[in-house]
mmCIF file of the C-alpha atoms, coordinates in Angstrom:
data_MODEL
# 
_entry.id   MODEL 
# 
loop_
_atom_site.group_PDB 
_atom_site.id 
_atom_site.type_symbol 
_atom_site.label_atom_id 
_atom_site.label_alt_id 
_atom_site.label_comp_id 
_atom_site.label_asym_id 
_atom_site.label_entity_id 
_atom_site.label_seq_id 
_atom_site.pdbx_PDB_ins_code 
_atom_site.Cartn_x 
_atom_site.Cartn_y 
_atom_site.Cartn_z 
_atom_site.occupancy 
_atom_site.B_iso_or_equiv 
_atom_site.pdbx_formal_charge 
_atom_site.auth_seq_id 
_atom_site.auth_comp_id 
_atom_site.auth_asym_id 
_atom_site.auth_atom_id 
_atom_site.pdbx_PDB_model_num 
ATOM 1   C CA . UNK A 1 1   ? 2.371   -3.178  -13.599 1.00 0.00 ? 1   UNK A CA 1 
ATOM 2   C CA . UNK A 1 2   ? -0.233  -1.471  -12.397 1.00 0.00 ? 2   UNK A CA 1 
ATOM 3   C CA . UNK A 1 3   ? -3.905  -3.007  -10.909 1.00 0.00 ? 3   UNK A CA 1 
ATOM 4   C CA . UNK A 1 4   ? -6.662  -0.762  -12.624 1.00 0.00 ? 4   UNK A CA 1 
ATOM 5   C CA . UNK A 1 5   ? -10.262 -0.953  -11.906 1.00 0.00 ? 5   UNK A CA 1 
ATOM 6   C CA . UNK A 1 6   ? -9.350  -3.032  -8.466  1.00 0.00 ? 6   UNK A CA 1 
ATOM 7   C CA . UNK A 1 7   ? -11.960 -3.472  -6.267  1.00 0.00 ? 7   UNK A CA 1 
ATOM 8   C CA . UNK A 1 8   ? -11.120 -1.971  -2.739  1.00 0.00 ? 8   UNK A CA 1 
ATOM 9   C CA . UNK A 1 9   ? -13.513 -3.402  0.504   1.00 0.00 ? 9   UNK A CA 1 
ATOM 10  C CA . UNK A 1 10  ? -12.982 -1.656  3.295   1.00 0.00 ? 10  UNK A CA 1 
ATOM 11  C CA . UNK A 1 11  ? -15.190 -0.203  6.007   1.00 0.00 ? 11  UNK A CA 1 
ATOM 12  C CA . UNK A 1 12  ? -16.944 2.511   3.907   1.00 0.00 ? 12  UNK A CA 1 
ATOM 13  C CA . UNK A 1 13  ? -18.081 0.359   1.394   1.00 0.00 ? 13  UNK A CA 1 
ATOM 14  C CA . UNK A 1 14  ? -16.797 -1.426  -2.535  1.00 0.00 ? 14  UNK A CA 1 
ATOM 15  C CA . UNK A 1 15  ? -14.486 1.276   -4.486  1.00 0.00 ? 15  UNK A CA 1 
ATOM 16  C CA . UNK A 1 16  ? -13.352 0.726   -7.648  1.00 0.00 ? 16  UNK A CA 1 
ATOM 17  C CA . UNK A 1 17  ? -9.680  2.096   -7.320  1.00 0.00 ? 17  UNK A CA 1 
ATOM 18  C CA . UNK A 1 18  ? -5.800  1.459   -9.161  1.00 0.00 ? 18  UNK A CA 1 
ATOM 19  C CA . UNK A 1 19  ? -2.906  0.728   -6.714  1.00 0.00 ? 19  UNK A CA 1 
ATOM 20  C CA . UNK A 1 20  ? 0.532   -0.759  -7.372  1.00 0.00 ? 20  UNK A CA 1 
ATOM 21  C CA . UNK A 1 21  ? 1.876   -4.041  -6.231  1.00 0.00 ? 21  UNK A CA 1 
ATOM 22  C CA . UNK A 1 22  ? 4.329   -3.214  -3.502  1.00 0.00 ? 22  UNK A CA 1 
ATOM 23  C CA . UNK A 1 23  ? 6.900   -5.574  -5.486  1.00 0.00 ? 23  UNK A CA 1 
ATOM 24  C CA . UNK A 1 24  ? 6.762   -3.035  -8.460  1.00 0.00 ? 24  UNK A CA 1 
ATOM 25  C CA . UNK A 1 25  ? 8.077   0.057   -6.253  1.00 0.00 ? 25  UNK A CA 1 
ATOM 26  C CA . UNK A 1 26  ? 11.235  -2.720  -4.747  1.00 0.00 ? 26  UNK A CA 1 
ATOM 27  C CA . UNK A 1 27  ? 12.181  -3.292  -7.872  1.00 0.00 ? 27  UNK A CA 1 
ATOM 28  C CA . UNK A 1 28  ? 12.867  0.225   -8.400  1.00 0.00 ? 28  UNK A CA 1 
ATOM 29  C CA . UNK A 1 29  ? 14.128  0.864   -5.215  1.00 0.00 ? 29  UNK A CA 1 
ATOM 30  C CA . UNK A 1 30  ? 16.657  -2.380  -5.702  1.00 0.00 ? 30  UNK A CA 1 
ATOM 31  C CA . UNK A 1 31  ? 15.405  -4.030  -2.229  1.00 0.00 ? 31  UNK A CA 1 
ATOM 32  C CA . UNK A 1 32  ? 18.040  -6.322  -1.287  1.00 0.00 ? 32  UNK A CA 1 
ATOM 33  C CA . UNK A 1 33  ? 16.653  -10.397 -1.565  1.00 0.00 ? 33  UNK A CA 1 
ATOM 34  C CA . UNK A 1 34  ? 17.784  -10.859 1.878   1.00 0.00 ? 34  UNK A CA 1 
ATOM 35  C CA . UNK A 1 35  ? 14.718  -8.442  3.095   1.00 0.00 ? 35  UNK A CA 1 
ATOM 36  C CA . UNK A 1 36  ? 12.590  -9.639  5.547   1.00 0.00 ? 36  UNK A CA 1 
ATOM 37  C CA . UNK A 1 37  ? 10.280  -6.777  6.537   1.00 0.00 ? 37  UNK A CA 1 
ATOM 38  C CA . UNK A 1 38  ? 8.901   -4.097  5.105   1.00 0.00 ? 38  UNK A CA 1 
ATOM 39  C CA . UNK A 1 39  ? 8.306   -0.521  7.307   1.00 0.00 ? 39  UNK A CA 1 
ATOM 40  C CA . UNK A 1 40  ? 6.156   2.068   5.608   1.00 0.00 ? 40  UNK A CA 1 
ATOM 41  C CA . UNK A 1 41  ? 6.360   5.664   6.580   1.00 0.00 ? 41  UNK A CA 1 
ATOM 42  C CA . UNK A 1 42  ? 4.051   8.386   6.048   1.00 0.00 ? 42  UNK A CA 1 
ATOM 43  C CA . UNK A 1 43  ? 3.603   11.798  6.130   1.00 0.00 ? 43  UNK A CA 1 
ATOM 44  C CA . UNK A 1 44  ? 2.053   12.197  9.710   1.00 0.00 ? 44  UNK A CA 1 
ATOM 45  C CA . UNK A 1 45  ? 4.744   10.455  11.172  1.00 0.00 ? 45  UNK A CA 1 
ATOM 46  C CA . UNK A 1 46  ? 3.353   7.301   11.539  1.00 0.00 ? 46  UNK A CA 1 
ATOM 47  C CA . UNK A 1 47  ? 4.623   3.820   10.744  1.00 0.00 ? 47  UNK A CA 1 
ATOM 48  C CA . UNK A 1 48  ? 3.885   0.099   10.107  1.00 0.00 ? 48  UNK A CA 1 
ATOM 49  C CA . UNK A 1 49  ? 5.239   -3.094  8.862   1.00 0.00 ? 49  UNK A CA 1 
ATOM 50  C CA . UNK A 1 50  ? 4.452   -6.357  7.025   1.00 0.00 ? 50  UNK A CA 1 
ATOM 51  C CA . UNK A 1 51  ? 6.724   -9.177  6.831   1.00 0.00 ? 51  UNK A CA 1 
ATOM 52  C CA . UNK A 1 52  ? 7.514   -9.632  2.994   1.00 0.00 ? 52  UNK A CA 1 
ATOM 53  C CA . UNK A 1 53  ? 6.237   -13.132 2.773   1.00 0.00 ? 53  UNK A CA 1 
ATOM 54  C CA . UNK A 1 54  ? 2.851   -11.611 3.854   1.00 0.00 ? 54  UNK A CA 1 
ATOM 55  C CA . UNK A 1 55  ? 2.858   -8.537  1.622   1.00 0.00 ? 55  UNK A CA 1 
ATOM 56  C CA . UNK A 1 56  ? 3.508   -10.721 -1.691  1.00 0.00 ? 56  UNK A CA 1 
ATOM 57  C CA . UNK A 1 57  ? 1.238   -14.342 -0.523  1.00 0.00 ? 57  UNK A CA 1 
ATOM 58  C CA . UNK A 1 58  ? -1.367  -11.827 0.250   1.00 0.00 ? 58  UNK A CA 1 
ATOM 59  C CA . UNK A 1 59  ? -2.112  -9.503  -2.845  1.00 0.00 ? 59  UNK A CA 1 
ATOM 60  C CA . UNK A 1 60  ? -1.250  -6.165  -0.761  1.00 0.00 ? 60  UNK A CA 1 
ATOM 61  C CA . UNK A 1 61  ? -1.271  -3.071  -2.745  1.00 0.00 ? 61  UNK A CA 1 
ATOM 62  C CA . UNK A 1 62  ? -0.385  0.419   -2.496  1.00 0.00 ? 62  UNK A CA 1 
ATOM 63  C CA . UNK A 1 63  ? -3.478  2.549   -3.750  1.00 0.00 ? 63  UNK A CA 1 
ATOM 64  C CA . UNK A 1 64  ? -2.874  5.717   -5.960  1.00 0.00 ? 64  UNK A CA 1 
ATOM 65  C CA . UNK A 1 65  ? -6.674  6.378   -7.788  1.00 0.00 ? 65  UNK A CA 1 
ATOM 66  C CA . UNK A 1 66  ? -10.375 5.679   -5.975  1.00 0.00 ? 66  UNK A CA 1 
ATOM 67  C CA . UNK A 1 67  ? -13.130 6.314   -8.193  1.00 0.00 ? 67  UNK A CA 1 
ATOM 68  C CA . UNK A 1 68  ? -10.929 6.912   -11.105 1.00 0.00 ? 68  UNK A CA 1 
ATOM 69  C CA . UNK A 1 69  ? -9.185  10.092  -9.888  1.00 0.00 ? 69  UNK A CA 1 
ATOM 70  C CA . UNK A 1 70  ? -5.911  10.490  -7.928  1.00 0.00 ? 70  UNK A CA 1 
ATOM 71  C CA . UNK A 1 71  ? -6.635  9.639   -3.859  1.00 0.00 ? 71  UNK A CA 1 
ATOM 72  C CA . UNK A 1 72  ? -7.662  12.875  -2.257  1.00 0.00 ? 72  UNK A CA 1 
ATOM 73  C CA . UNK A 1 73  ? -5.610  14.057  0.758   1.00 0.00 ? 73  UNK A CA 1 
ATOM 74  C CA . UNK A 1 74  ? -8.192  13.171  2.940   1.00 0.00 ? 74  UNK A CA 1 
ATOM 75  C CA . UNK A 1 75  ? -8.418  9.415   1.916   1.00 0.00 ? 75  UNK A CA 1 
ATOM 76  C CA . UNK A 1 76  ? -4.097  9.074   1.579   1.00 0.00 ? 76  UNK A CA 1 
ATOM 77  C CA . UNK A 1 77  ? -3.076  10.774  -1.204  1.00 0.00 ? 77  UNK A CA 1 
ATOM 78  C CA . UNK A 1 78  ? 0.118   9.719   -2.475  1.00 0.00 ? 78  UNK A CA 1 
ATOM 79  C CA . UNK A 1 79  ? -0.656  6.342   -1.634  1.00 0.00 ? 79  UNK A CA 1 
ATOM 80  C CA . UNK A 1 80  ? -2.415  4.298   0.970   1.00 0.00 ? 80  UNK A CA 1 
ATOM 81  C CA . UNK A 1 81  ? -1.545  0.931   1.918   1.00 0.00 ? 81  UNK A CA 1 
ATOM 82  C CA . UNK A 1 82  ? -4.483  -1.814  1.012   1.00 0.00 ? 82  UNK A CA 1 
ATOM 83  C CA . UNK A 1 83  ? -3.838  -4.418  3.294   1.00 0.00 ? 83  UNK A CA 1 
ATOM 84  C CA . UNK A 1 84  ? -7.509  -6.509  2.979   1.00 0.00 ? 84  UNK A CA 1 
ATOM 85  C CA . UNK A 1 85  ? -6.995  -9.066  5.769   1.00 0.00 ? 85  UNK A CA 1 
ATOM 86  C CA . UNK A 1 86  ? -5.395  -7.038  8.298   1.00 0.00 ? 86  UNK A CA 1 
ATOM 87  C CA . UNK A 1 87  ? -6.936  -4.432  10.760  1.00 0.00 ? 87  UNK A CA 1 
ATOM 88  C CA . UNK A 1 88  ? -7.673  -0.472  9.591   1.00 0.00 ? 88  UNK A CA 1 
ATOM 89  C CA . UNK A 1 89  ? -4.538  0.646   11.416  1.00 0.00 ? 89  UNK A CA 1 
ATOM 90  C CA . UNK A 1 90  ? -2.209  -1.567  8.713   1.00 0.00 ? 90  UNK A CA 1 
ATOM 91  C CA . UNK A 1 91  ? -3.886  0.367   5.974   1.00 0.00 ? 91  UNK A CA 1 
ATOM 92  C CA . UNK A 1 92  ? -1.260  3.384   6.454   1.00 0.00 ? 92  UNK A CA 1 
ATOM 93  C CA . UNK A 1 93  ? -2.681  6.668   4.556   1.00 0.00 ? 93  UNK A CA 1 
ATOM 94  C CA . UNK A 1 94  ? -0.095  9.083   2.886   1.00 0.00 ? 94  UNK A CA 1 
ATOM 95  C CA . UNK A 1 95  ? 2.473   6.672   2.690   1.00 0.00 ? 95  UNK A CA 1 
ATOM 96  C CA . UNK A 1 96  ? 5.667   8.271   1.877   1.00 0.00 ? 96  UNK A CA 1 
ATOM 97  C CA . UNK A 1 97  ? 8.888   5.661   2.334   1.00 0.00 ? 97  UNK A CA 1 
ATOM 98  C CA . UNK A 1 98  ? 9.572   2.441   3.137   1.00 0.00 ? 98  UNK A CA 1 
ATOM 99  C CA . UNK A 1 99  ? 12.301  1.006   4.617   1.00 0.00 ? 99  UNK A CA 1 
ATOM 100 C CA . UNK A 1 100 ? 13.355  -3.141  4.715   1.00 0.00 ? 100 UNK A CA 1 
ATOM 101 C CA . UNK A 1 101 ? 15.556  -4.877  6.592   1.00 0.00 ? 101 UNK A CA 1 
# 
């Protein structure tokens, strides 16, 4: 399922955007029901993690489109984490991976 026409707030301002529900990508990825915590990885190296209970009670998404076109490099093209109640550095641009355990 994907989330069109979402409305992103963030520090720069209300963007209409599409993004995934995290949940979509573990069922793909068979996440095991015993995970507890999710680690996302991206492309510069960098890493974060949400507990699993937060991710889905919270409506976090992973952001593919802003504006109607895929997310440019600049703003975390292939994805970006959209975490709305947490602090900038949770919202992890070019997110690659994740990992559970």
């Amino acid at each position: 399922m994907y989330y069109s026409r979402r409305v992103f707030i963030g520090v720069n301002g209300v963007l209409p955007g599409s993004a995934i529900p995290p949940e979509d990508l573990w069922k793909e990825a068979d996440v095991l029901p015993a995970a507890r915590i999710i680690i996302f990885y991206a492309h510069d190296g960098y890493s974060t993690s949400l507990p699993l209970t937060h991710i889905i009670d919270n409506d976090i998404l992973m952001a593919h489109k802003m504006n109607g076109i895929t997310l440019p490099v600049e703003r975390g093209f292939p994805f970006q984490l959209v975490a709305e109640d947490k602090w900038g550095y949770k919202w992890i641009k070019w997110t690659t991976g994740f990992t559970t355990y």
